[in-house]
C-alpha positions in Angstrom: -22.1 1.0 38.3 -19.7 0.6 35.4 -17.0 3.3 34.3 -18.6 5.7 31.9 -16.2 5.5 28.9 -15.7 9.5 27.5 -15.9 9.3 23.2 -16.4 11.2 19.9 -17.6 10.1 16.6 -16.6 11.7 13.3 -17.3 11.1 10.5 -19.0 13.5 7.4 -22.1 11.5 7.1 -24.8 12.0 9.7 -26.0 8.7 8.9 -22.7 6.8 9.5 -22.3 9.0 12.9 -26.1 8.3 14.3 -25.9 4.3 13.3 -22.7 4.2 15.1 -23.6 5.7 18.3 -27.3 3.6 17.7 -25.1 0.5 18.1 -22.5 1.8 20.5 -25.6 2.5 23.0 -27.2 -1.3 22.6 -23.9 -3.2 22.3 -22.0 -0.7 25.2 -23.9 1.8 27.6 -20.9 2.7 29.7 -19.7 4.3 26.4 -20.4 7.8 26.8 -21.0 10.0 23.4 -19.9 13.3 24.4 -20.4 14.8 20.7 -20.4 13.9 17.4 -18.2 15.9 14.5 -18.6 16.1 10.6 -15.1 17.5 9.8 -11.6 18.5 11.0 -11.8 21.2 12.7 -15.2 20.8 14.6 -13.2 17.0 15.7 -10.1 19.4 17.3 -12.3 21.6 19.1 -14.5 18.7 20.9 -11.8 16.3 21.6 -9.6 19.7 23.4 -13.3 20.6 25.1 -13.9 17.1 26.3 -10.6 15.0 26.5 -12.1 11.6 25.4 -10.7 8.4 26.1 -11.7 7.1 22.2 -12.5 8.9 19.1 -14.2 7.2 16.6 -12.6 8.8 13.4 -13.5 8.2 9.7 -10.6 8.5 7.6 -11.9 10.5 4.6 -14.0 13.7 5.2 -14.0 16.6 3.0 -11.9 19.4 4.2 -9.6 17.1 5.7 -9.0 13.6 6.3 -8.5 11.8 9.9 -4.7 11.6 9.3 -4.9 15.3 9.4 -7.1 15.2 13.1 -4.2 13.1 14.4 -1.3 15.5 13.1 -2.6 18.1 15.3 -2.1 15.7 18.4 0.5 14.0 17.1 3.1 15.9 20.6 -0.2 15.8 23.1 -2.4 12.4 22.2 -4.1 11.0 24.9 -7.1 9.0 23.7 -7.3 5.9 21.4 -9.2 5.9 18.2 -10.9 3.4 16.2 -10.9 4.1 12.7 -14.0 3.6 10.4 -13.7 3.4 7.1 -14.5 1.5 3.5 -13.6 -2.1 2.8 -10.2 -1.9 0.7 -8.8 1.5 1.5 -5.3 2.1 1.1 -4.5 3.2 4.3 -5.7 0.0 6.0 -2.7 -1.4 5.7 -0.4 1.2 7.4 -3.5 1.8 10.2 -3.1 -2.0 10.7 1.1 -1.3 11.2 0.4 0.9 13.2 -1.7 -1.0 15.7 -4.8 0.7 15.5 -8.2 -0.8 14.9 -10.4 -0.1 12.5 -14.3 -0.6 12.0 -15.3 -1.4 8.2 -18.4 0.0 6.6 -20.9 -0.5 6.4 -20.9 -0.7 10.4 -22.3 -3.9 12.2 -22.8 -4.8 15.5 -20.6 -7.3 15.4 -17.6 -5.4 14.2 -18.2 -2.7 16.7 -18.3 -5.1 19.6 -15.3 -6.7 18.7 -13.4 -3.5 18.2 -14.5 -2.3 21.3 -13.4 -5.6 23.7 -10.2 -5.1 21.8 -9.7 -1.4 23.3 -10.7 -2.4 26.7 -8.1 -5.3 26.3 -5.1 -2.9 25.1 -5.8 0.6 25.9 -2.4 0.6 27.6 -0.7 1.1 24.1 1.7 4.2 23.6 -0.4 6.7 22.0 2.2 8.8 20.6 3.9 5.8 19.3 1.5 5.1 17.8 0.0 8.3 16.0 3.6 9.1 15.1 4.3 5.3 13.0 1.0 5.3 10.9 1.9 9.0 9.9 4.9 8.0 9.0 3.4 5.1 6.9 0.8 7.3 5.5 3.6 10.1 3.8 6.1 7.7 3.6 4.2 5.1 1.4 4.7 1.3 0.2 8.4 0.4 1.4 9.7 2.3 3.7 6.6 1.4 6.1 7.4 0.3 10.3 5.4 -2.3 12.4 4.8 -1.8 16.0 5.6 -4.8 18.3 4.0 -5.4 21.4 7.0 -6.6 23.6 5.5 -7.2 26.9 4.8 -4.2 28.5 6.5 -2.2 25.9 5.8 -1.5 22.3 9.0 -1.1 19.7 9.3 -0.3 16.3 10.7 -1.6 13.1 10.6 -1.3 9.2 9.1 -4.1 7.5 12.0 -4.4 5.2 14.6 -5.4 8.0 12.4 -8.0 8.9 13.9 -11.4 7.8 11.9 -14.5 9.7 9.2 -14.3 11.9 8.8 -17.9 13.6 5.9 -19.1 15.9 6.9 -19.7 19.4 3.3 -21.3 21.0 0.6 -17.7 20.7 3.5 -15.4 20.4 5.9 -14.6 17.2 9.7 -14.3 17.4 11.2 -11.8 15.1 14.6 -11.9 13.2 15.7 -8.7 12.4 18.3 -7.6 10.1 21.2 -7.0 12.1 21.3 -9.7 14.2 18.4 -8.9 16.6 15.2 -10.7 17.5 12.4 -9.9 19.7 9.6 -12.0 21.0 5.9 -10.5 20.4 2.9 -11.5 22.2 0.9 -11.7 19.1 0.6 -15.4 17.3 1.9 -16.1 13.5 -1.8 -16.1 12.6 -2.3 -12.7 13.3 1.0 -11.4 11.5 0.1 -13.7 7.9 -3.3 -11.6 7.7 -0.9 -8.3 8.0 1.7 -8.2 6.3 1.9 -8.0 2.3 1.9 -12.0 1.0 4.1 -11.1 -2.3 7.1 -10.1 0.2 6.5 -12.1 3.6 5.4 -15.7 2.5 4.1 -18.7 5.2 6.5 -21.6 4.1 5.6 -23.7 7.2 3.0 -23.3 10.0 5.7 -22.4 12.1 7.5 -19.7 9.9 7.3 -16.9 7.4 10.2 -15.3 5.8 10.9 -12.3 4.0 11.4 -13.1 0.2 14.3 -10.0 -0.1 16.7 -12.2 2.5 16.5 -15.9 0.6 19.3 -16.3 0.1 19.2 -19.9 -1.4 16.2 -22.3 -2.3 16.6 -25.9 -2.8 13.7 -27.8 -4.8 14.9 -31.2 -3.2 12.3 -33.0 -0.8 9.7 -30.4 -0.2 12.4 -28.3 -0.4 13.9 -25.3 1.9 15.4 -21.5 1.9 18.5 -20.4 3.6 18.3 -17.0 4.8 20.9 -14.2 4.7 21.3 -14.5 8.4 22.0 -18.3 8.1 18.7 -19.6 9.1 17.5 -22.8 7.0 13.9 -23.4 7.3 12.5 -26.5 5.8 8.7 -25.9 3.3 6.2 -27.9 3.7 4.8 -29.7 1.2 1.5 -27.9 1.4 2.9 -24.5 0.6 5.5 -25.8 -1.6 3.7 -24.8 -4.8 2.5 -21.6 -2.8 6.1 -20.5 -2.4 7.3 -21.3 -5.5 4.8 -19.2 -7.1 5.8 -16.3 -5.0 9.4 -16.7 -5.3 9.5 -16.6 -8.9 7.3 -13.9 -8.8 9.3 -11.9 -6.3 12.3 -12.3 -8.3 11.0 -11.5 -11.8 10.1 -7.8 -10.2 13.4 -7.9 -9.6 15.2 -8.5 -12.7 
């Protein structure tokens, strides 16, 4: 008999909470539903009464959004949550930095399965690590945001604007951070280019992608190629030559 997984679903609509456990039931039986919450407060009072392993939490909910839910935990966390939420909301971005997953709406199967293989693969994450970076991104807003890292067993954390290269090293990412450090991840480049803002980190090569604020210089000649403040050179390729250029002078003009 498989492990019965312990889980909560909030979320203000009823519809949104019943379709999700609908699916959660065909797609994953061991995942036990243990209650189902339409605000805040109702959310703090069933996770405390149950202690879930995953709380399914929609970010925006009258009364109280999920950041709110988290801030009450933020010193005694101990279950993951998948977020569910709207196609394009701000906050994807720093729930993404924060390496937590998220389920779109409108919900499908698909998107739900996938979410869930992902926890089973990574539930070992820092939860308080976690909970404490994205509500950090969340008050502290576009440019002062930090990434987490996996780092093999480990998770660390950095600000996106001391990042100056990252460079693909077979399925995992090398980091260059301002400062003189570097760290290897155990995520590929791939995965990191869907992330990160395009206007500031910009794929040159498929082996690299380098933070516009550290060029230091940018030759034209050949397909041409950046040196970075730290003294890295990276060569462009030819296919994102045009790509680069566009970003660079676009970078720059915000600049001036």
């Amino acid at each position: 008999m498989e492990k019965r997984i312990r889980a909560i679903i909030v979320d203000d609509e009823a519809l949104a909470r019943e379709t999700l456990a609908l699916f959660l039931y065909r797609i994953h039986p061991e995942i036990e539903i243990l209650g189902q919450a339409e605000n805040v407060q109702k959310a703090h009072d069933l996770i405390r009464e149950h202690q879930p392993e995953i709380v399914f939490l929609d970010v925006e909910m009258p009364g109280g959004n999920g950041f709110d839910l988290l801030d009450k935990f933020k010193e005694d966390i101990n279950f993951k949550v998948i977020f569910t939420t709207a196609y394009g909301h701000y906050a994807i971005q720093a729930i993404r930095y924060a390496s937590f997953d998220y389920i779109l709406k409108p919900l499908n199967p698909v998107e739900i399965k996938n979410a869930i293989e992902r926890y089973l693969k990574y539930r070992s994450g820092n939860n308080q690590l976690e909970v404490s970076t994205l509500l950090q991104n969340v008050s502290e807003g576009s440019g002062n945001e930090q990434l987490i890292l996996p780092n093999r067993n480990d998770q660390v954390v950095y600000k996106l604007k001391n990042i100056i290269l990252l460079e693909a090293s077979g399925s995992y990412t090398k980091f260059y951070i301002d400062g003189g450090e570097s760290i290897l991840t155990s995520k590929n480049l791939k995965k990191y280019e869907e992330m990160l803002n395009e206007d500031v980190f910009v794929r040159i090569h498929k082996s690299h992608i380098v933070n516009l604020k550290y060029v230091k210089r940018y030759s034209k000649k050949n397909h041409g190629e950046v040196e970075l403040t730290d003294g890295n050179i990276i060569s462009i390729s030819r296919q994102r030559k045009h790509h680069f250029q566009n970003k660079f002078d676009a970078y720059n003009s915000l600049k001036a």
